[in-house]
MARZA-794379 format. One record per residue (C-alpha): residue number from 1; residue in one letter; x, z negated, y. Coordinates in Angstrom, 3 decimals. Example, Ala and Ser with C-alpha at 12.3 -4.5 7.8 and 13.67 -1.06 7.14 Angstrom:
# residues 2
   zator   zami          u          w          v
       1      A     12.300     -7.800     -4.500
       2      S     13.670     -7.140     -1.060
END
This chain:
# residues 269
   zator   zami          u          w          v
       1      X     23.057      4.141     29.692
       2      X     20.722      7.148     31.317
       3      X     19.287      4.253     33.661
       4      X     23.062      3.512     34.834
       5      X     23.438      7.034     34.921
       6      X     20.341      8.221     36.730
       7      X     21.230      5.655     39.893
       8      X     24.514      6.828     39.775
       9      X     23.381     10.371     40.438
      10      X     20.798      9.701     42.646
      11      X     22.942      7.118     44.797
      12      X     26.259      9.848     44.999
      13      X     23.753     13.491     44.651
      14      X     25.673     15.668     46.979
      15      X     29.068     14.158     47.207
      16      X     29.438     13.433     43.981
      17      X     28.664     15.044     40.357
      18      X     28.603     13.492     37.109
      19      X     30.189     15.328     34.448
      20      X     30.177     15.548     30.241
      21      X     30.619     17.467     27.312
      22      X     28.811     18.169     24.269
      23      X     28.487     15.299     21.695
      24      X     30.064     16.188     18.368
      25      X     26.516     15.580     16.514
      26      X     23.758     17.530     16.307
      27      X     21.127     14.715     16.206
      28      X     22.944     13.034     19.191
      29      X     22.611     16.255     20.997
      30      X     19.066     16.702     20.810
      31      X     18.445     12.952     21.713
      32      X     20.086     13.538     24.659
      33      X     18.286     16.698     25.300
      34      X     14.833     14.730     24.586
      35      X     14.991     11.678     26.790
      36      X     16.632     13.616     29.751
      37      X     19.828     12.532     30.240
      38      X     21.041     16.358     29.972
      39      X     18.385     17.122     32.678
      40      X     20.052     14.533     35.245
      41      X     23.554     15.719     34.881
      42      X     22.271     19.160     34.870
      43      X     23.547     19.899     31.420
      44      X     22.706     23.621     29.448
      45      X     20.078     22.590     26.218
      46      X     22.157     24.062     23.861
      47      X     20.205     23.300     20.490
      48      X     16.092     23.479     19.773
      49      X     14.093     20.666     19.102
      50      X     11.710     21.309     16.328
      51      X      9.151     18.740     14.027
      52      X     11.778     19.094     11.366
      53      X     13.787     16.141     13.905
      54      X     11.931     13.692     12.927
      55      X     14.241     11.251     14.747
      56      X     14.273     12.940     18.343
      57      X     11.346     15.195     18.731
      58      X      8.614     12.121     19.242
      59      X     10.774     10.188     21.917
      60      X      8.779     10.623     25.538
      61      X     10.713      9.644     28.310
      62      X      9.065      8.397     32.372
      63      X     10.537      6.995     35.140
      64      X      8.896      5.633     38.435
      65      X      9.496      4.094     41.571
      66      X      6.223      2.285     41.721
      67      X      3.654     -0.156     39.970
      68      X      1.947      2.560     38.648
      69      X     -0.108      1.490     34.900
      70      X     -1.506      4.722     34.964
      71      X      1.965      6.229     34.322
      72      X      2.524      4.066     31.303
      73      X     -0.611      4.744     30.194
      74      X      0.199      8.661     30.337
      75      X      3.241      8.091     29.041
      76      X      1.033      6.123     25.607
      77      X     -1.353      8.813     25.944
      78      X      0.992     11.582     24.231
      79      X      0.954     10.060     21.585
      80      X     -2.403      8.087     21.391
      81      X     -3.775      9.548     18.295
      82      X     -0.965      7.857     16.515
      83      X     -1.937      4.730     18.138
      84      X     -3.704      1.440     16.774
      85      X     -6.775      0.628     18.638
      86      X     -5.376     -2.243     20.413
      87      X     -2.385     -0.088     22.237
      88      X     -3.593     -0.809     25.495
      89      X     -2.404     -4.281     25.476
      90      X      0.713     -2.853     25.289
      91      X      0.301     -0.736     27.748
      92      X     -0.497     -4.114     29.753
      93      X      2.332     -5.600     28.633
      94      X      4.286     -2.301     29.676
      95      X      2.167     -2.348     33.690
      96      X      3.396     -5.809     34.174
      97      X      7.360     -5.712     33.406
      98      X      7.068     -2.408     36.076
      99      X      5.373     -5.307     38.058
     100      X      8.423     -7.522     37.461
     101      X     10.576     -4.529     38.109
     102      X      8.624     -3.670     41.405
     103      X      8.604     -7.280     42.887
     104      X     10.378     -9.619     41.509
     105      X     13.617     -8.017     39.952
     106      X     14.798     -6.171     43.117
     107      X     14.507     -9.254     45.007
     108      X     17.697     -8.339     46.668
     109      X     20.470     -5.586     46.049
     110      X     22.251     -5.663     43.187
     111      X     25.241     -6.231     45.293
     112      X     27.295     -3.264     43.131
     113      X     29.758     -0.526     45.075
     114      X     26.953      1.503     45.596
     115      X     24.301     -0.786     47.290
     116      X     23.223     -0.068     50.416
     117      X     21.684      3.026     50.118
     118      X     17.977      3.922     49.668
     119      X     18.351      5.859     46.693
     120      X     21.176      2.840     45.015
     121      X     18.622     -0.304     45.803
     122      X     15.240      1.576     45.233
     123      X     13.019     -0.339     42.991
     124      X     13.482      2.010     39.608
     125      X     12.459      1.343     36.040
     126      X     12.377      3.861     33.245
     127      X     10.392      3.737     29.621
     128      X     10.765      5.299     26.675
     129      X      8.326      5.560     23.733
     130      X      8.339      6.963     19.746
     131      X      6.004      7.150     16.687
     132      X      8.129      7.014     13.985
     133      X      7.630      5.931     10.226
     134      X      4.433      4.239     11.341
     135      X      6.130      2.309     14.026
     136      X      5.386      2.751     17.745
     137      X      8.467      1.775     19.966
     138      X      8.685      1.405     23.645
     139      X     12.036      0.144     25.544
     140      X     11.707     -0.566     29.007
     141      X     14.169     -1.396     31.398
     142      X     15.029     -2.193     35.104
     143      X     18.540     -2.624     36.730
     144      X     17.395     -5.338     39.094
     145      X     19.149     -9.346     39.316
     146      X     17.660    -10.076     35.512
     147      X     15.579    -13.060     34.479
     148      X     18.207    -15.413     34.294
     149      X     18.844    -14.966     38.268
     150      X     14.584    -14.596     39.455
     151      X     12.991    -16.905     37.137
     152      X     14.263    -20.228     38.945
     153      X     13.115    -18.280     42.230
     154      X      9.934    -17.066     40.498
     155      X      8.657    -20.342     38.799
     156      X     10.856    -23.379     40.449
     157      X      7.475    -25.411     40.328
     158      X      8.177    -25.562     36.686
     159      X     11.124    -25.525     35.909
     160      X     12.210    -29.178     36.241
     161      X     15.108    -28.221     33.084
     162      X     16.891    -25.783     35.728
     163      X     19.706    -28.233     36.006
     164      X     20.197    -28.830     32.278
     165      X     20.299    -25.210     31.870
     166      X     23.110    -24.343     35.145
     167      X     25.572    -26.681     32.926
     168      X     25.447    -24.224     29.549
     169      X     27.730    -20.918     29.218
     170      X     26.591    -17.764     31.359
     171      X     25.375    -16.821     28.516
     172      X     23.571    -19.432     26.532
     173      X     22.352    -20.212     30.257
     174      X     20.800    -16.744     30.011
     175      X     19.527    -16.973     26.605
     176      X     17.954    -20.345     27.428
     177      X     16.385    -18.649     30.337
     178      X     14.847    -15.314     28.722
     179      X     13.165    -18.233     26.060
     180      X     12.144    -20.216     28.851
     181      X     10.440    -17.347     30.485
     182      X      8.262    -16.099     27.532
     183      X      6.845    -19.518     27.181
     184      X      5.661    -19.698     30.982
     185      X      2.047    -18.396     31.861
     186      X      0.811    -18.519     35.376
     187      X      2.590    -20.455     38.323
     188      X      0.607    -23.984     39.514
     189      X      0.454    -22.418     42.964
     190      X     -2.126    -19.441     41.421
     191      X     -0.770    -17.371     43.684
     192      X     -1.279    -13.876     42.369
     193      X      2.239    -12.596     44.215
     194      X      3.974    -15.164     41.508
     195      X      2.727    -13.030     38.420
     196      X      1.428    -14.279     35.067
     197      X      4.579    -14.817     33.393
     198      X      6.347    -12.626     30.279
     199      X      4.008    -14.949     28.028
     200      X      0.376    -13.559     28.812
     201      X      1.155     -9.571     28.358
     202      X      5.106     -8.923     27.389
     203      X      4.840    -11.497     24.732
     204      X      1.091    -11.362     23.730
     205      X      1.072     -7.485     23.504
     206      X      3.630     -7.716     20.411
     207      X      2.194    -11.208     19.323
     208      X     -1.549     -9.923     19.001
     209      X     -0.649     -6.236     17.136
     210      X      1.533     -8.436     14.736
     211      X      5.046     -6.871     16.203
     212      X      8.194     -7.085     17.735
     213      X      9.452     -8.103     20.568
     214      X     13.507     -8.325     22.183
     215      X     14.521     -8.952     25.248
     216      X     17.862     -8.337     26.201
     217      X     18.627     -9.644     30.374
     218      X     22.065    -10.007     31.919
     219      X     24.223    -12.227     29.412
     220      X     21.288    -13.325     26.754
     221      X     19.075    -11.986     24.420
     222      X     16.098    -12.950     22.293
     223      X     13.648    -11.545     19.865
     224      X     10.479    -12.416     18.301
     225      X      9.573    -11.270     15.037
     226      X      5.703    -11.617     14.927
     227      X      5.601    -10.270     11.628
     228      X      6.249    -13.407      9.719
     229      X      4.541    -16.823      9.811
     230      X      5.730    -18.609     11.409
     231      X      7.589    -16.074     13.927
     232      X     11.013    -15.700     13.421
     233      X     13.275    -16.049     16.443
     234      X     16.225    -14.352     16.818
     235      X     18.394    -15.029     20.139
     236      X     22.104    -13.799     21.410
     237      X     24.347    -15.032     24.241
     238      X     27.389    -12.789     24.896
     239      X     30.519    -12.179     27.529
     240      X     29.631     -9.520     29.230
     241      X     26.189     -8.401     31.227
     242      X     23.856     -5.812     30.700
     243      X     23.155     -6.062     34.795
     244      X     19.468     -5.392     34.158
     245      X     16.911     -6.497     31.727
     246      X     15.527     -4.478     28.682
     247      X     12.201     -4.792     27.353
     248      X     11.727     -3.655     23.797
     249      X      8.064     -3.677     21.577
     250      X      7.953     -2.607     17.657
     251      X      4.481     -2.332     17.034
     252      X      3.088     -1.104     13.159
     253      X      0.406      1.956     13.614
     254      X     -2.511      0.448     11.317
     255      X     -5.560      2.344     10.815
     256      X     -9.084      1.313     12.715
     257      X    -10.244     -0.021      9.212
     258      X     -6.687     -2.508      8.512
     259      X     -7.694     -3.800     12.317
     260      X    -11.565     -4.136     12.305
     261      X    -10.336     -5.891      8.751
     262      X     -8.021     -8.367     10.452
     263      X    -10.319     -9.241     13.318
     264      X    -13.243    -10.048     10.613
     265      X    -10.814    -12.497      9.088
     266      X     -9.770    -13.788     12.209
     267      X    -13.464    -14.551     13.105
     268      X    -14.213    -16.371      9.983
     269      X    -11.676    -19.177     10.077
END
């Protein structure tokens, strides 16, 4: 919603304004407050966020134009001493969906009412992060054409199933094509304009810190519980389109000791 939002004010910023009230709840209020969205439709903070909001004040909020890891790994860096060790592969995994975003997803407008202007058709993504309850989330998202519509464009060297997958529902078809993109690594071209594929950072960064991992594009959705052995997949087709792609990791906070712990036993099997 503040991504669909933010274009819109961007794309219509002096002849049109965006207005809203007040949300009957508090908590709502001060989420809204916290990630921005007041500051884009230049709303009045009303209420205080203290440490006593346990479920607002630790949500950090960026937004870029560019392929730009180093603003991720700002973004990670507020809260890095709640971090496990190994954050920075998600940071990598965070650096290479902007990648996506930057290159691949904007291949074209989105073709909407208010394409054709710079500020509508700019190459945006926005990420949002949290500590909470020994959890680290981070939800990223892009309004670009979705995986569903760039992957056969992206990786049509391998992906001899296309046609099998053109004869599901839109949305089974995008499902079947969010699945089929986690499991891809690196084009047989090696061409480094191609990328290395959702599997080698998206999908690794939650697989490796024993995580989660959803991914919600256009009409389909799937999710990864890492947690479990085996992982547990979870996946969603529905009616209507997200027009974009959403990116989200759940990733447990462990102290150094649980991980040095885990990497011993890893080494002696």
């Amino acid at each position: 919603m503040l991504a669909e939002i933010d274009r819109i004010t961007r794309s219509l910023r002096g002849r049109c304004r965006l207005k809203c009230g007040y949300p009957k709840d508090e908590t709502v209020e001060k989420v809204f407050q916290q990630i921005g969205l007041f500051d884009i439709l230049e709303k009045r903070h009303r209420l205080q966020v203290t440490d006593e909001d346990t479920t607002v004040a630790k949500w950090r909020y960026a937004s870029d134009v560019s392929v730009n890891q180093v603003s991720a790994d700002a973004l990670m860096k507020i809260i890095q001493a709640q971090l496990p060790a190994g954050y920075k592969k998600l940071v990598t995994g965070v650096g290479e969906a902007m990648d996506n975003a930057v290159h691949h997803a904007y291949l074209r407008p989105r073709g909407d009412r208010l394409s054709g202007s710079a500020s509508a058709d700019e190459r945006r993504w926005w990420v949002f992060a949290e500590v909470l309850d020994g959890w680290l989330h981070v939800a990223f998202c892009d309004l670009g054409l979705g995986i569903p519509v760039t992957l056969p464009e992206k990786w049509a060297e391998q992906i001899e199933d296309i046609v099998k997958l053109t004869m599901l529902s839109e949305g089974k078809k995008d499902r079947n094509m969010i699945r089929r993109s986690l499991e891809l690594g690196r084009t047989r071209t090696e061409q480094d304009h191609r990328g290395k594929g959702m599997r080698r950072n998206i999908l690794k960064a939650a697989q490796d810190l024993g995580g989660r991992l959803s991914v919600y594009s256009n009409m389909g959705a799937v999710g990864i519980d890492f947690s479990t052995t085996p992982p547990t997949y979870k996946d969603g087709a529905y009616t209507e389109s997200i027009l974009g792609t959403v990116i989200q990791w759940a990733i447990p906070v462990k102290e150094m000791q649980d991980l040095e712990d885990e990497h011993d036993n890893h080494s002696n099997r």
